[in-house]
C-alpha positions in Angstrom: 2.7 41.0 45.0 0.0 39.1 44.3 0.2 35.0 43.6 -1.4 33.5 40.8 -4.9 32.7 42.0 -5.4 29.2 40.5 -3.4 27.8 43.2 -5.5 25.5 45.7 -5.2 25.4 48.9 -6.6 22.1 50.8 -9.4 21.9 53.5 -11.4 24.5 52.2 -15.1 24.6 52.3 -16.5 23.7 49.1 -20.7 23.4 49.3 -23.1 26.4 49.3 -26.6 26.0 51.2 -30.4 27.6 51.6 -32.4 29.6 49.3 -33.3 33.5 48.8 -35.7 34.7 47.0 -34.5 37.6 44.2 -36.5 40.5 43.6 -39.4 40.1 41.1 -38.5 41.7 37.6 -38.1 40.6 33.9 -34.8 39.4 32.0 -33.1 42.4 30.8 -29.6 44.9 31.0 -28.1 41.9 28.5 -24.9 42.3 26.3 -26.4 40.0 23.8 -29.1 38.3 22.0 -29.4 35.4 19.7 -29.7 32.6 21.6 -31.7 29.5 23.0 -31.8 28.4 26.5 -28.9 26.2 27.5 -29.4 22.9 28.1 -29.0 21.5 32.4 -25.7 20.8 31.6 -23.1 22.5 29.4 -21.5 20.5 26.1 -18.5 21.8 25.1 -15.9 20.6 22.5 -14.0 19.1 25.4 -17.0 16.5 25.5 -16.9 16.5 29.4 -16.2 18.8 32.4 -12.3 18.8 32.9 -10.7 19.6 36.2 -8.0 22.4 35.7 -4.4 21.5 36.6 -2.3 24.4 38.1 -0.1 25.8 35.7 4.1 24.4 36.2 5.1 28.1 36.7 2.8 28.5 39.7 2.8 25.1 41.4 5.6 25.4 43.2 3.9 28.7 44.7 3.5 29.0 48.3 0.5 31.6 49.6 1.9 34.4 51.4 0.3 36.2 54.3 -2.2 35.2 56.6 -4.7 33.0 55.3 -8.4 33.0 56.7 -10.3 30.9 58.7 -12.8 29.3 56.2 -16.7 28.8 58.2 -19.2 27.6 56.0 -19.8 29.3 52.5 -22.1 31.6 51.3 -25.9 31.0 51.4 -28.5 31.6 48.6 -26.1 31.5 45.6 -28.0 30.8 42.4 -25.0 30.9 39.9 -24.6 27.0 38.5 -20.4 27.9 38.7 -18.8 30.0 41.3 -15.4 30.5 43.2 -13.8 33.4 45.7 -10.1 33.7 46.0 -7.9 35.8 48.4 -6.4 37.8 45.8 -3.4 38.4 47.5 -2.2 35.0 48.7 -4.0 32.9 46.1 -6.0 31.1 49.0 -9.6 29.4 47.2 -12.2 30.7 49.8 -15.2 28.8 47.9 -15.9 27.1 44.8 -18.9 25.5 43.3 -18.3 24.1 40.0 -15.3 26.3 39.4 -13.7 24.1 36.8 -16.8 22.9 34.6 -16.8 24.9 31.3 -19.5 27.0 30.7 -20.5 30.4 28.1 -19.3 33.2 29.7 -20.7 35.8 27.2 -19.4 39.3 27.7 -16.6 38.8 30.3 -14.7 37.7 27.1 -14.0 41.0 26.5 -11.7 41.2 29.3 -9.5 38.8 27.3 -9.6 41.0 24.2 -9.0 44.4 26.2 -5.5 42.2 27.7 -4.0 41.3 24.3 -4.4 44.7 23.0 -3.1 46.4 25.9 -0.1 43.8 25.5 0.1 45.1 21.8 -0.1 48.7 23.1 -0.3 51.7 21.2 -3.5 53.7 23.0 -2.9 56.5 21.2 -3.5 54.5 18.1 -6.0 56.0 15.6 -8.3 53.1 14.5 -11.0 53.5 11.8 -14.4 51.8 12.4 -14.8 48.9 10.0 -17.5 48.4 7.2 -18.4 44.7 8.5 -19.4 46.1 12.3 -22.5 47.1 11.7 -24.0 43.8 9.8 -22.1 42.2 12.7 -23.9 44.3 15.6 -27.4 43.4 14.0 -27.1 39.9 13.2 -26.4 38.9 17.3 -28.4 42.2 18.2 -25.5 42.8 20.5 -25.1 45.8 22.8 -23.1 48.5 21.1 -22.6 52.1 20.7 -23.4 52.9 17.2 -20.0 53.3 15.9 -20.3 54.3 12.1 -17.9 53.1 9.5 -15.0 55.1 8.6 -15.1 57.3 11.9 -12.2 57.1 13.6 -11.5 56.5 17.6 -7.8 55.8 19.7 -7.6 52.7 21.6 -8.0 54.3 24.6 -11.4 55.3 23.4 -12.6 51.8 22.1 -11.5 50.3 25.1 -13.6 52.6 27.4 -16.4 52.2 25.1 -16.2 48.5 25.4 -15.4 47.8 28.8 -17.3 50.5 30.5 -20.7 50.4 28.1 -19.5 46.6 27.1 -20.1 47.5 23.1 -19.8 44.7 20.6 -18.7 46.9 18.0 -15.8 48.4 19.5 -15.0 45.0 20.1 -15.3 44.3 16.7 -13.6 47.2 16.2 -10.7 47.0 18.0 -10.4 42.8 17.2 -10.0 44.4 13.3 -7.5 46.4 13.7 -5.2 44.1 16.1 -5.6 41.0 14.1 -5.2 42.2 11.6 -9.0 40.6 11.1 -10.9 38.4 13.5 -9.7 34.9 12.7 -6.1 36.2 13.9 -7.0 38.1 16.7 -8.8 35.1 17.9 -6.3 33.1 17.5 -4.1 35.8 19.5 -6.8 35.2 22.7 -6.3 31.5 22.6 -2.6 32.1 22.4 -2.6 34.3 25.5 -5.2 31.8 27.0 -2.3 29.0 27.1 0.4 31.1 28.1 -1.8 31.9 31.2 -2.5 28.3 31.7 -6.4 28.4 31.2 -6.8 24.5 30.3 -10.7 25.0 30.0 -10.6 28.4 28.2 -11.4 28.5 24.4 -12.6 31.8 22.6 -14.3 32.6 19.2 -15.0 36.0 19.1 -14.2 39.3 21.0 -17.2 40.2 22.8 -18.8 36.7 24.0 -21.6 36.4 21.2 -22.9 33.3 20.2 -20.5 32.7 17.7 -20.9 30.2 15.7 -22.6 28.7 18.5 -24.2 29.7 21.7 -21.4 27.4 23.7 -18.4 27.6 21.3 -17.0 30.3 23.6 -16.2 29.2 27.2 -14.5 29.0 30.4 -14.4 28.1 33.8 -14.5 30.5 37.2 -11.1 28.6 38.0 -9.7 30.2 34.6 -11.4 33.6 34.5 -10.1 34.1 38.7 -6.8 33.7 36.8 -7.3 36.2 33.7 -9.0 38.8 36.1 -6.2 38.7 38.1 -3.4 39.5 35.0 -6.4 41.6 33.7 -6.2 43.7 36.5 -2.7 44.0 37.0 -2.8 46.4 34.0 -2.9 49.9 35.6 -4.8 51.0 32.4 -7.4 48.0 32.7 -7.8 48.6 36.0 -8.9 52.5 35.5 -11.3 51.8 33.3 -13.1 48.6 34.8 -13.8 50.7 37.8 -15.4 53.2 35.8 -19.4 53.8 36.5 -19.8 56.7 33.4 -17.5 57.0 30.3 -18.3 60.5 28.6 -16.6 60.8 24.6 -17.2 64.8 23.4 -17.4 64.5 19.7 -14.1 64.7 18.1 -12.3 65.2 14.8 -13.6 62.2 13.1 -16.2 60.6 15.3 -19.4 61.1 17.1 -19.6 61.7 20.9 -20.2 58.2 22.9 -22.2 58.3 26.1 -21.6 54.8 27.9 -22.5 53.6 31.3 -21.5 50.3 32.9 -24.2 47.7 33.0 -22.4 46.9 36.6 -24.7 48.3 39.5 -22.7 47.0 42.1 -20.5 50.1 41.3 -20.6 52.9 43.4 -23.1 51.4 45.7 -21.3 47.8 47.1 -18.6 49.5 49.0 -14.9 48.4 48.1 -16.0 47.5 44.6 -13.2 47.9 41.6 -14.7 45.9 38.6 -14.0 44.0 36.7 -16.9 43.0 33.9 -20.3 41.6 33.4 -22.0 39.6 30.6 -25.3 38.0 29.7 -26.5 36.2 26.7 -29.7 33.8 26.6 -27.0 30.3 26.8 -24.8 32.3 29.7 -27.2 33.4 31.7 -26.4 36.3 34.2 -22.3 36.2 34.3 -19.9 38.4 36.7 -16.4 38.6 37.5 -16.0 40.6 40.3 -13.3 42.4 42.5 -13.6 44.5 45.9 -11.1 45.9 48.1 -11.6 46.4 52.1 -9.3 46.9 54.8 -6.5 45.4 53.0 -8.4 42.2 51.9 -8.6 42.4 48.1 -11.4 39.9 47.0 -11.8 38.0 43.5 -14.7 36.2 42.0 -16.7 34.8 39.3 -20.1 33.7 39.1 -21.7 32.0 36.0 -25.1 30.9 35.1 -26.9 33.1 37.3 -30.9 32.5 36.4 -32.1 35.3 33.9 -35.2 35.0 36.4 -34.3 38.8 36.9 -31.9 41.3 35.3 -29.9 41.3 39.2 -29.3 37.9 40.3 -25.2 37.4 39.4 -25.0 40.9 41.2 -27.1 39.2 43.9 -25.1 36.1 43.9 -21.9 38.1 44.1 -23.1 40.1 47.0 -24.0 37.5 48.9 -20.3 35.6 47.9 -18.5 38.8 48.8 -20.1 39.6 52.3 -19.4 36.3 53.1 -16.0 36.6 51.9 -15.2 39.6 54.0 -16.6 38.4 56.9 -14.1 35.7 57.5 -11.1 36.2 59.9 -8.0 35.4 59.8 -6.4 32.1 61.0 -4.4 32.9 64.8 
């Protein structure tokens, strides 16, 4: 059973070194628009980069298994936050950063896609709202051109937004399991304190710049910890790892054709998920899982340079190789 990953373990390498260069490209695959670059260094309503305490119910946690033997960290890594955990006994391979809060953009939908499988109902017949389509133009968000009044399941919105990472069945789905935004907003931050995420603070479903490009945010230290109950969700878990998501049009709704903005599916070996995001403040953002030979690997980076459309799937390469290349301690 796996420990909750926000537990620290001490003399652990902390620094990253060297350069490599990316591959040449323009800025693009992002979940949203609508925003001005961020400033060097991150302002938050917190007013100041808090350190993350380990939540009471997991400090007196002890890691199980055998823990590795930590050489080094990875080289090259752009991302301005980052952090790789040992899924399995909570051990904190690396960390740069990992509890300075920073935009996260559309790995906030991970949050939403946990409170409504909480709720439940998948087989819940939602109808698409009128306000979703003002909504998807005014950020110029990534969605799938849900129309008002068609109607989708749960199970179908959460494909749609996880796999093709569309705003408006965020929207959508954030509607229908407030009731209304404001509440089911308020139901994220709820579910952010229960799972002890002290630099965690959400206002909207998707990760838009809403009202501000920073107003949403989060730490690698705190999303390590909602990937992890994310992804213990055998329903989550299906569809993160999903490359294609194919709708056939239905009794009250268009088909949906959506493929996962995540190319480090189906061609970095071991890969499961979990979700990526971008927005002009964010920057290139991934939280990441991969599975080898037993070893089950989590990670986040944020800030990745938009110098590219690749460079948080870059950065997590490079993390994750390193990662699986350490051995075990004995």
């Amino acid at each position: 059973m796996r420990l909750v990953v926000r537990l620290l373990i001490a003399g652990l390498a902390l620094a990253s070194g060297g350069t490599l260069a990316g591959c040449s490209g323009v800025t693009g695959l992002a979940d949203a628009q609508g925003a001005t670059n961020p400033p060097a260094t991150v302002s938050t309503p917190l007013g100041r980069a808090v350190t993350a305490t380990v939540p009471a119910s997991s400090a007196t946690k002890i890691a199980a298994g055998p823990v590795l033997d930590v050489v080094g960290g990875p080289r090259g890594v752009k991302a301005k936050e980052s952090i790789l955990v040992d899924a399995t006994t909570g051990q904190v391979l690396w960390s740069d950063n990992a509890d300075v809060p920073r935009p996260i953009a559309s790995i906030t939908k991970v949050m939403t896609a946990l409170v409504v499988l909480q709720a439940g109902g998948l087989n819940r017949e939602i109808t698409v709202p009128p306000g979703v389509v003002g909504y998807v133009a005014k950020y110029g968000a990534e969605a799938a051109g849900l129309v008002p009044g068609q109607k989708y399941t749960t199970d179908e919105l959460l494909h749609i937004m996880l796999v093709m990472s569309a705003a408006d069945a965020a929207y959508t789905l954030a509607n229908a399991y407030g009731p209304g935004l404001p509440a089911f907003i308020a139901k994220m931050n709820v579910e952010a304190s229960n799972l002890g995420l002290a630099d965690t603070h959400f206002t909207s479903p998707d990760g838009l710049p809403y009202p501000t490009e920073f107003s949403t945010y989060s730490t690698p230290s705190d999303l390590v910890t909602l990937g992890e109950a994310a992804m213990q969700n055998p329903v989550f878990r299906s569809i993160v790892d999903l490359k294609y998501y194919n709708l056939p049009k239905g009794d009250g709704h268009k088909a949906v054709s959506a493929t996962s903005d995540d190319i480090l599916l189906g061609s970095y070996a071991g890969l499961v998920g979990i979700k990526t995001g971008y927005t002009n403040a964010a920057a290139h953002t991934l939280l990441f899982e991969a599975v080898r030979n037993g070893r089950t690997l989590i990670g986040v980076v944020l800030g990745s340079p938009a110098t590219t459309p690749f460079t948080g799937f870059q950065d997590a390469t490079k993390i994750l190789n390193w990662g699986f290349a350490l051995n075990q301690s004995g």
